[in-house]
N, CA, C and O atoms as a GROMACS GRO file, in nm:
protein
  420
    1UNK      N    1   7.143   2.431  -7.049
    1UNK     CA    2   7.184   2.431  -6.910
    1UNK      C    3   7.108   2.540  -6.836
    1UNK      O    4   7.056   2.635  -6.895
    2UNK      N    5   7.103   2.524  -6.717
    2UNK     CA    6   7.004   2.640  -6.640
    2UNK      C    7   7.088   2.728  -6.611
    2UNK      O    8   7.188   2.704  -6.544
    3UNK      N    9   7.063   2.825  -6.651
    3UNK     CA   10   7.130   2.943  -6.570
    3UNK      C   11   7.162   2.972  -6.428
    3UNK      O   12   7.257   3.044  -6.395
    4UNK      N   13   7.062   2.904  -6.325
    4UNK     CA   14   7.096   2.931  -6.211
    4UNK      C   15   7.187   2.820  -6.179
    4UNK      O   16   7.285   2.841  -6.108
    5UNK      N   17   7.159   2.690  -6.232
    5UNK     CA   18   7.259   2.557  -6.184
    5UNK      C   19   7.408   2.598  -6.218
    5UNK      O   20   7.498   2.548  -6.150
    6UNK      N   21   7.446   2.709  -6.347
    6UNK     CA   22   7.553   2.698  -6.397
    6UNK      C   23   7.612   2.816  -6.338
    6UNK      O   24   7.734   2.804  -6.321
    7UNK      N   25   7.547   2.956  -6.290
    7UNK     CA   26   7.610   3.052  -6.212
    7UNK      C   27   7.653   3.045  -6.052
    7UNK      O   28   7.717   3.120  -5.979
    8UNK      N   29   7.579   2.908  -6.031
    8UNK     CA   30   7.579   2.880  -5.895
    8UNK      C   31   7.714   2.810  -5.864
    8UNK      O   32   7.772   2.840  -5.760
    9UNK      N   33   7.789   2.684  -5.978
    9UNK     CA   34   7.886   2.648  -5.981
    9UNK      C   35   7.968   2.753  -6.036
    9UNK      O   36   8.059   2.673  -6.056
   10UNK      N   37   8.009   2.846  -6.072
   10UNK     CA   38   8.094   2.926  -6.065
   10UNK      C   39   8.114   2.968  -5.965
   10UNK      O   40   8.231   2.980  -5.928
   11UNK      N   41   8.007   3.005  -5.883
   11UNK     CA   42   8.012   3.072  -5.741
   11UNK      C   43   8.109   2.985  -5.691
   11UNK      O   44   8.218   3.029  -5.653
   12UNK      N   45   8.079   2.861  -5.685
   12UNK     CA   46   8.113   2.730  -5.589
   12UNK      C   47   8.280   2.733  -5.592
   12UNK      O   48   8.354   2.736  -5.494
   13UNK      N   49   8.328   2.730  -5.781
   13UNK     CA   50   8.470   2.711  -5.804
   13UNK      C   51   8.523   2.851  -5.770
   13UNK      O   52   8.644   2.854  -5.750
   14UNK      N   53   8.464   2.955  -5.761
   14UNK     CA   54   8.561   3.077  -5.737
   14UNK      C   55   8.594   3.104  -5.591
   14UNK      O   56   8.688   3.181  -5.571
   15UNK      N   57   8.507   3.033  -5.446
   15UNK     CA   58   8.488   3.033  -5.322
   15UNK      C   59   8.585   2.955  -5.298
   15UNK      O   60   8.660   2.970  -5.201
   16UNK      N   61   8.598   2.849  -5.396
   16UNK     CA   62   8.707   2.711  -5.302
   16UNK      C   63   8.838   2.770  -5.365
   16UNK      O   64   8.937   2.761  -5.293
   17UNK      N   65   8.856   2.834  -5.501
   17UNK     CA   66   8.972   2.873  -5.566
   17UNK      C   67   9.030   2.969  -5.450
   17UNK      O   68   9.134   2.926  -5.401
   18UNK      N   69   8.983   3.089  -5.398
   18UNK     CA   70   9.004   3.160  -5.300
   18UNK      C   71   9.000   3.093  -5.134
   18UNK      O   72   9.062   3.170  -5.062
   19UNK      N   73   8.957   2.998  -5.071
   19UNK     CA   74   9.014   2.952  -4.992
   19UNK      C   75   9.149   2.851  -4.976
   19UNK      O   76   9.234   2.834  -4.888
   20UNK      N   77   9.119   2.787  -5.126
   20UNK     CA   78   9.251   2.723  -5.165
   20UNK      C   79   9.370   2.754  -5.157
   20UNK      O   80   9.464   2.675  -5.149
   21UNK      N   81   9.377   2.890  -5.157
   21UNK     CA   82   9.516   2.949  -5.115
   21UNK      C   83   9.590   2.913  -5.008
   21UNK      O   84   9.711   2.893  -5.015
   22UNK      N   85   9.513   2.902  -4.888
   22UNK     CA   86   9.601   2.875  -4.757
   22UNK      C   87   9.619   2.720  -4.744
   22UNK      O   88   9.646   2.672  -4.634
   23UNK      N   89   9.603   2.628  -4.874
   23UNK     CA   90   9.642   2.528  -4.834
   23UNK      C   91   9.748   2.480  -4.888
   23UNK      O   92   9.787   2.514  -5.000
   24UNK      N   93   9.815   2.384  -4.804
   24UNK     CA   94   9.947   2.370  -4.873
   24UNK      C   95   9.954   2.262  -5.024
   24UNK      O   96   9.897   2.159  -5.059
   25UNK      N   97  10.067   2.364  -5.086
   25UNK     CA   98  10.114   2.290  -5.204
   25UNK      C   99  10.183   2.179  -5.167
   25UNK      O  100  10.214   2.137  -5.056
   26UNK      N  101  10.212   2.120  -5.323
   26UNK     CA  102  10.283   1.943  -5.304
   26UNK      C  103  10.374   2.003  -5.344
   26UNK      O  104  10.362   2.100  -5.418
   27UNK      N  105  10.525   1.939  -5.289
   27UNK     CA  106  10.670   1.983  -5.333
   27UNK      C  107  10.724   1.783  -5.321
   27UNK      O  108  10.651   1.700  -5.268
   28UNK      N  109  10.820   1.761  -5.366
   28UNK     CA  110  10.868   1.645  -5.376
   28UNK      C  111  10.881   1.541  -5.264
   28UNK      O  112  10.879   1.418  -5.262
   29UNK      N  113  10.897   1.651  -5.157
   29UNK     CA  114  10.947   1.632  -5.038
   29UNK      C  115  10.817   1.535  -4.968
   29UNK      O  116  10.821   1.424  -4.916
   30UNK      N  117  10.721   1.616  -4.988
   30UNK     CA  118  10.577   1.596  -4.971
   30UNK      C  119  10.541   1.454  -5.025
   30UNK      O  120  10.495   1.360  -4.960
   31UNK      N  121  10.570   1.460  -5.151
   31UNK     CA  122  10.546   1.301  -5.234
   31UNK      C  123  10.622   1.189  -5.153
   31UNK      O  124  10.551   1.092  -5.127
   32UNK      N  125  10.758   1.181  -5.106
   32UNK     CA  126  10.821   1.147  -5.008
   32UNK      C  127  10.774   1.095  -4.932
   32UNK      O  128  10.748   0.974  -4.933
   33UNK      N  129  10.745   1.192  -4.825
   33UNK     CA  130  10.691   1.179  -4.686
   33UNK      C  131  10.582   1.080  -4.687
   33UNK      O  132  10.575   0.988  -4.606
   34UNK      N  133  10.458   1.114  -4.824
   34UNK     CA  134  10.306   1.019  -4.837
   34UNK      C  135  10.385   0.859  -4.878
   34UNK      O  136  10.377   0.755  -4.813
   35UNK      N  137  10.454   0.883  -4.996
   35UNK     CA  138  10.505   0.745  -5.020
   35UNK      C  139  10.542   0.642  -4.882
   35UNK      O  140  10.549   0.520  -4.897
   36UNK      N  141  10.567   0.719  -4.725
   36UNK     CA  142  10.598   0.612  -4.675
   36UNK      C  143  10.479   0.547  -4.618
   36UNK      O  144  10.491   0.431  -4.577
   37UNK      N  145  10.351   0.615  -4.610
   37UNK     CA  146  10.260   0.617  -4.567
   37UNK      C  147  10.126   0.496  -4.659
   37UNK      O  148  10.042   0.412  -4.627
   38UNK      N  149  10.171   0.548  -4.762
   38UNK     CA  150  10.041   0.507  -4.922
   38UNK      C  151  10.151   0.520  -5.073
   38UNK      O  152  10.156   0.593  -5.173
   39UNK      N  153  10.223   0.413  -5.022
   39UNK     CA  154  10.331   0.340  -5.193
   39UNK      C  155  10.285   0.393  -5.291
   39UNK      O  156  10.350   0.472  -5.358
   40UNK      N  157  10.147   0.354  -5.320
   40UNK     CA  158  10.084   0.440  -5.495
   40UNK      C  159  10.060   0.614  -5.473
   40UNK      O  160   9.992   0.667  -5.561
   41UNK      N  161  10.100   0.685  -5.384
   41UNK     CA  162  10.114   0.833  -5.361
   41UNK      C  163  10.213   0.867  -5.475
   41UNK      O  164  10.330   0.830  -5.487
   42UNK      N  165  10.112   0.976  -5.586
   42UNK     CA  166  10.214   1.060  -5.676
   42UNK      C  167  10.190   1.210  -5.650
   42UNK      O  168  10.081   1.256  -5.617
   43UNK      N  169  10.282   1.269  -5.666
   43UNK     CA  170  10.234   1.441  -5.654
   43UNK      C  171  10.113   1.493  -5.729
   43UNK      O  172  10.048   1.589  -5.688
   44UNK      N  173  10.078   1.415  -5.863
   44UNK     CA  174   9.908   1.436  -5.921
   44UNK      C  175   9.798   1.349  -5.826
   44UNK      O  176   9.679   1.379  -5.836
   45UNK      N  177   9.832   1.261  -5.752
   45UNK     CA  178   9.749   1.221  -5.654
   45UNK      C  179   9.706   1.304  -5.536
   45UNK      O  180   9.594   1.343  -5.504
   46UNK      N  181   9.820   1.318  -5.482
   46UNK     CA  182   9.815   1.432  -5.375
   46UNK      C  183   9.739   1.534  -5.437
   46UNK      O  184   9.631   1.562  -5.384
   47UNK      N  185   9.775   1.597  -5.544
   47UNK     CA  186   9.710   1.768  -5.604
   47UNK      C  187   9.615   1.725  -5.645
   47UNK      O  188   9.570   1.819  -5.711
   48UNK      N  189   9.537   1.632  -5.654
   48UNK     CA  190   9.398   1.580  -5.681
   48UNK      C  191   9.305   1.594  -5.564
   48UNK      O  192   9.198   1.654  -5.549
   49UNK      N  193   9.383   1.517  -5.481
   49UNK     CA  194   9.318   1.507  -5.340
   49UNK      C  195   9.301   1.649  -5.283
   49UNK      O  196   9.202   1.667  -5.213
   50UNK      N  197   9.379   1.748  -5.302
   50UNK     CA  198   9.398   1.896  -5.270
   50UNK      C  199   9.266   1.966  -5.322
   50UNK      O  200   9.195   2.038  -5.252
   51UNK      N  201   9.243   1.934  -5.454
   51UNK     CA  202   9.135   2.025  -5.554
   51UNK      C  203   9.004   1.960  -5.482
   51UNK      O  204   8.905   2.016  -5.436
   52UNK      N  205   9.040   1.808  -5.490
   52UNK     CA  206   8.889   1.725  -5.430
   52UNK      C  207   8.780   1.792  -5.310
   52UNK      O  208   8.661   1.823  -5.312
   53UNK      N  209   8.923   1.798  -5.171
   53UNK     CA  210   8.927   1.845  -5.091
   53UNK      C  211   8.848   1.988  -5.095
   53UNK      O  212   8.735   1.998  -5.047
   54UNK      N  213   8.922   2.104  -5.161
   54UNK     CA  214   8.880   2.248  -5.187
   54UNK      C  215   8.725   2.247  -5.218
   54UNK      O  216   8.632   2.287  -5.149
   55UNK      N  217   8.726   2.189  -5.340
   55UNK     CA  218   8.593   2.169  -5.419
   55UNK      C  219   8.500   2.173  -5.313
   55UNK      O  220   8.452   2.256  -5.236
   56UNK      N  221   8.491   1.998  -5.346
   56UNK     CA  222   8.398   1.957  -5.217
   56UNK      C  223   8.348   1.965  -5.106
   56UNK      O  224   8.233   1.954  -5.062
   57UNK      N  225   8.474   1.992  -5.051
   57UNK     CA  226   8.425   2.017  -4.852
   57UNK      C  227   8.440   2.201  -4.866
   57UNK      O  228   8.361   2.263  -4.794
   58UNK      N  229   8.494   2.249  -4.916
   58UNK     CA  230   8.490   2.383  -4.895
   58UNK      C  231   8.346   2.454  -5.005
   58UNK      O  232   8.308   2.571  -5.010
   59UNK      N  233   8.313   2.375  -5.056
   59UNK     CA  234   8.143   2.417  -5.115
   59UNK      C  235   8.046   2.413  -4.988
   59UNK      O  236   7.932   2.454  -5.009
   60UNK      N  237   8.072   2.374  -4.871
   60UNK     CA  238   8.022   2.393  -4.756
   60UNK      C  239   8.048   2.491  -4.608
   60UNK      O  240   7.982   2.568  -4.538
   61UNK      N  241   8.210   2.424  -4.611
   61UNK     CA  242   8.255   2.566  -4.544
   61UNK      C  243   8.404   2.586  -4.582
   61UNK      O  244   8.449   2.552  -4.691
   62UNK      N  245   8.483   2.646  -4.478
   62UNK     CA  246   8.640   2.683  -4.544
   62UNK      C  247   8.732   2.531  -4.470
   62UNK      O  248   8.751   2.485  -4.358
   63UNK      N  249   8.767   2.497  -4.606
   63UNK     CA  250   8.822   2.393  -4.548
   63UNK      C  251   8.964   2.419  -4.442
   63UNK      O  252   9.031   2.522  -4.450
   64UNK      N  253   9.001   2.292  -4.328
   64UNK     CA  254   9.069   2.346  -4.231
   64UNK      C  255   9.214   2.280  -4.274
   64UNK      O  256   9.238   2.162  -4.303
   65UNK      N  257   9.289   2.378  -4.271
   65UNK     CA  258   9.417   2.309  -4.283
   65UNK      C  259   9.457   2.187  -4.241
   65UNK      O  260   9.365   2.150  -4.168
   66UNK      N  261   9.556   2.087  -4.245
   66UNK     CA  262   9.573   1.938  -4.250
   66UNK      C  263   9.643   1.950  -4.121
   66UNK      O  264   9.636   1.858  -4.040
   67UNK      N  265   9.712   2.059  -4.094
   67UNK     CA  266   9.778   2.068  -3.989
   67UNK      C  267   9.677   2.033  -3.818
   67UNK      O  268   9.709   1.975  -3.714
   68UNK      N  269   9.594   2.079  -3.849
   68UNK     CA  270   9.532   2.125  -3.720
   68UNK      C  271   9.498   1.993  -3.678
   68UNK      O  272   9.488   1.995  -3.555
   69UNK      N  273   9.473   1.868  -3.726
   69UNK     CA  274   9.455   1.737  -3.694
   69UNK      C  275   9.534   1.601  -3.759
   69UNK      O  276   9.571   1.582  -3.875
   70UNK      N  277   9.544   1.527  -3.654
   70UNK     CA  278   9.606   1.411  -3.631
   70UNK      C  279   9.556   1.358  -3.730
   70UNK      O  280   9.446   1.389  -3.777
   71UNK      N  281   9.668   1.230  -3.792
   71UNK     CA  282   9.598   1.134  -3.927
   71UNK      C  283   9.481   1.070  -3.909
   71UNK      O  284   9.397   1.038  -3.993
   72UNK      N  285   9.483   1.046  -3.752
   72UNK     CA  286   9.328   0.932  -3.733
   72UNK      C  287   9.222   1.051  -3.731
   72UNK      O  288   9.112   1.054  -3.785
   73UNK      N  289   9.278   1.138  -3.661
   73UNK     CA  290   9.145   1.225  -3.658
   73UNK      C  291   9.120   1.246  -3.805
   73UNK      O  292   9.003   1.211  -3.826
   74UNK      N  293   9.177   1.286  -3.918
   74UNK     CA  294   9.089   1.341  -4.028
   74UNK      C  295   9.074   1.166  -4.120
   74UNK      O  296   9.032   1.156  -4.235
   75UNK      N  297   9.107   1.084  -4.058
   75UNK     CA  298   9.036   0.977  -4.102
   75UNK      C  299   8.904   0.950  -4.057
   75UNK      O  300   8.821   0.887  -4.123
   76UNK      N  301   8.887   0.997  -3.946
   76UNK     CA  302   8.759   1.001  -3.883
   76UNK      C  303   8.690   1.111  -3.984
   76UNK      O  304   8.627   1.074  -4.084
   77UNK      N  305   8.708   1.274  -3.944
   77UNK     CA  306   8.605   1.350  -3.987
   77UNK      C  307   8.579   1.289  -4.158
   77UNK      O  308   8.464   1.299  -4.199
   78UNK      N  309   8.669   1.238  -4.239
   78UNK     CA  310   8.689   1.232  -4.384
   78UNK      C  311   8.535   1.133  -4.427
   78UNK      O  312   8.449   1.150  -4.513
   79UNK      N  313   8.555   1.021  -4.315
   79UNK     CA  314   8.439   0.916  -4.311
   79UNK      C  315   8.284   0.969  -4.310
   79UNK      O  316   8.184   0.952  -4.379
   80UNK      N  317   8.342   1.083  -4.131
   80UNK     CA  318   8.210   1.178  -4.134
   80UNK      C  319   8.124   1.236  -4.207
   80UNK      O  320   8.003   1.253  -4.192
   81UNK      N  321   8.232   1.282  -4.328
   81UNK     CA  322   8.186   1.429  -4.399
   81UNK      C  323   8.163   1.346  -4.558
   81UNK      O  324   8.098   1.403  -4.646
   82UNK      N  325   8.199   1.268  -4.571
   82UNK     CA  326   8.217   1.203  -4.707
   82UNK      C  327   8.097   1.220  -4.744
   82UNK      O  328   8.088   1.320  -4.816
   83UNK      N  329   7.959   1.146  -4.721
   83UNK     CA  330   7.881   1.158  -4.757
   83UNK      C  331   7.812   1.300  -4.800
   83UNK      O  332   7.761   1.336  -4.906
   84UNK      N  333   7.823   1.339  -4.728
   84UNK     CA  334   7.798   1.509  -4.721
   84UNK      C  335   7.866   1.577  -4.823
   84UNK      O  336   7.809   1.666  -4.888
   85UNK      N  337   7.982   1.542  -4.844
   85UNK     CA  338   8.050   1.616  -4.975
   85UNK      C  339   8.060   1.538  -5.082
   85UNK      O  340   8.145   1.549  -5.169
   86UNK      N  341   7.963   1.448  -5.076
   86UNK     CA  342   8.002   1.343  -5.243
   86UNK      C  343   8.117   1.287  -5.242
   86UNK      O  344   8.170   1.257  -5.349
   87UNK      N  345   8.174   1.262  -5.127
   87UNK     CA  346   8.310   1.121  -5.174
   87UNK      C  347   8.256   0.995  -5.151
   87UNK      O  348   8.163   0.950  -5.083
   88UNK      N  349   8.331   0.954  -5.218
   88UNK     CA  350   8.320   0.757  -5.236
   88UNK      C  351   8.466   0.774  -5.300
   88UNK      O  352   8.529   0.864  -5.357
   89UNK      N  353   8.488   0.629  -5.258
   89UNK     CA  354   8.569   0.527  -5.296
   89UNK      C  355   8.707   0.596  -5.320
   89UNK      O  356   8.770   0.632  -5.220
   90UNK      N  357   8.775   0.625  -5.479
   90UNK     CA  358   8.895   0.680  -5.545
   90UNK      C  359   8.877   0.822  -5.428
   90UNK      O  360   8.942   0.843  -5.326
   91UNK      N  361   8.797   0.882  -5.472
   91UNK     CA  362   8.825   1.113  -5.427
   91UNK      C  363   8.797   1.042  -5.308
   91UNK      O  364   8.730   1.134  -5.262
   92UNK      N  365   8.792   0.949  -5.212
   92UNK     CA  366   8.773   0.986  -5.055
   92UNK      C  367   8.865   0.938  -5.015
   92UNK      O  368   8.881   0.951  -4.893
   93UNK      N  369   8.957   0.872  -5.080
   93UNK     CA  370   9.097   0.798  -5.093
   93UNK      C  371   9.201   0.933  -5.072
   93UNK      O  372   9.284   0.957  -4.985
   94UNK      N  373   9.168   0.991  -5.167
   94UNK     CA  374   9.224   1.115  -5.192
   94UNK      C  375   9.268   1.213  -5.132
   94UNK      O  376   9.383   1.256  -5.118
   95UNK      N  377   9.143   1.257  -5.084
   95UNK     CA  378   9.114   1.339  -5.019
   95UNK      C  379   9.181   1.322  -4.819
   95UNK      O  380   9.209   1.407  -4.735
   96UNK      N  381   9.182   1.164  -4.816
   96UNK     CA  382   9.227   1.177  -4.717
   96UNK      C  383   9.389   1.158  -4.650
   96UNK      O  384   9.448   1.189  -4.546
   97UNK      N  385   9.431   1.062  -4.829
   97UNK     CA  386   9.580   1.109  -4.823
   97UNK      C  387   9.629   1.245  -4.847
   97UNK      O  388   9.744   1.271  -4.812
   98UNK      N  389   9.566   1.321  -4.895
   98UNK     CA  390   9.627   1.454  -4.935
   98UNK      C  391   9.629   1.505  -4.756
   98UNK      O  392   9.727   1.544  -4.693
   99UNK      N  393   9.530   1.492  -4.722
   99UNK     CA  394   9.517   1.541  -4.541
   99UNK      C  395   9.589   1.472  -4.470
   99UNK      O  396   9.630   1.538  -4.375
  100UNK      N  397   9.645   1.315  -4.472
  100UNK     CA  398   9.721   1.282  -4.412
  100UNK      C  399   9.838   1.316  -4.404
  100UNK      O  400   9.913   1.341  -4.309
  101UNK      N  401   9.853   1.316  -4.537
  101UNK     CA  402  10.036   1.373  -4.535
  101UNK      C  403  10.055   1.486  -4.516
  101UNK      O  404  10.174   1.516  -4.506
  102UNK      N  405   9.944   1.610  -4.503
  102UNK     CA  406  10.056   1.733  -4.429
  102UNK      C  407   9.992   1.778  -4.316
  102UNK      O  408   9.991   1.895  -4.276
  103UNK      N  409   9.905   1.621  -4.233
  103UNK     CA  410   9.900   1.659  -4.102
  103UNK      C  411   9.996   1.650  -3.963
  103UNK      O  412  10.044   1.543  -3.925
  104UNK      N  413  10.009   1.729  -3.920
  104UNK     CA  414  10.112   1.743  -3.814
  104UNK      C  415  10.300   1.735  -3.833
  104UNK      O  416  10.395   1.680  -3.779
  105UNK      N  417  10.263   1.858  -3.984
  105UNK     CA  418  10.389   1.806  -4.058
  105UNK      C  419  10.520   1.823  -3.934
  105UNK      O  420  10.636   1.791  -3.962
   0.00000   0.00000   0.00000
């Protein structure tokens, strides 16, 4: 493995681990709320979509809380940015139920 490819992803997971903090956790309530939204919503779905989220879009910048935009809006930026952060298909699924459900909780 290269040394720089493999110190560089540490960088990557320790940046999103530390912005990850200000985002919100899944509590039951949460699983709830998505279920009325997306039926196959489980709390490892959601906390998938959470890490996806961190990872990915915050390897670019600090990702923005779910709060600050409307469901269509981060259906929009999610479309936007997908490419840009490596989602397809399942993780962009993900990624944008995890944002849906604790936008404008």
């Amino acid at each position: 493995m290269n040394r720089r490819i493999w110190s560089s992803g540490v960088a990557t997971f320790a940046v999103g681990a530390c912005v990850a903090t200000g985002l919100p956790t899944v509590a039951d309530k949460d699983v709830e709320r998505a279920q009325t939204m997306f039926p196959e919503a489980t709390r490892e779905r959601l906390e998938s979509g959470r890490q996806t989220y961190t990872l990915r879009c915050g390897a670019c910048h600090e990702p923005y809380a779910p709060a600050l935009r409307s469901p269509s809006e981060w259906e929009w930026a999610v479309a936007e940015m997908s490419e840009r952060a490596g989602l397809a298909g399942e993780r962009q699924q993900l990624v944008l139920q995890y944002l849906q459900t604790f936008s404008h909780r």
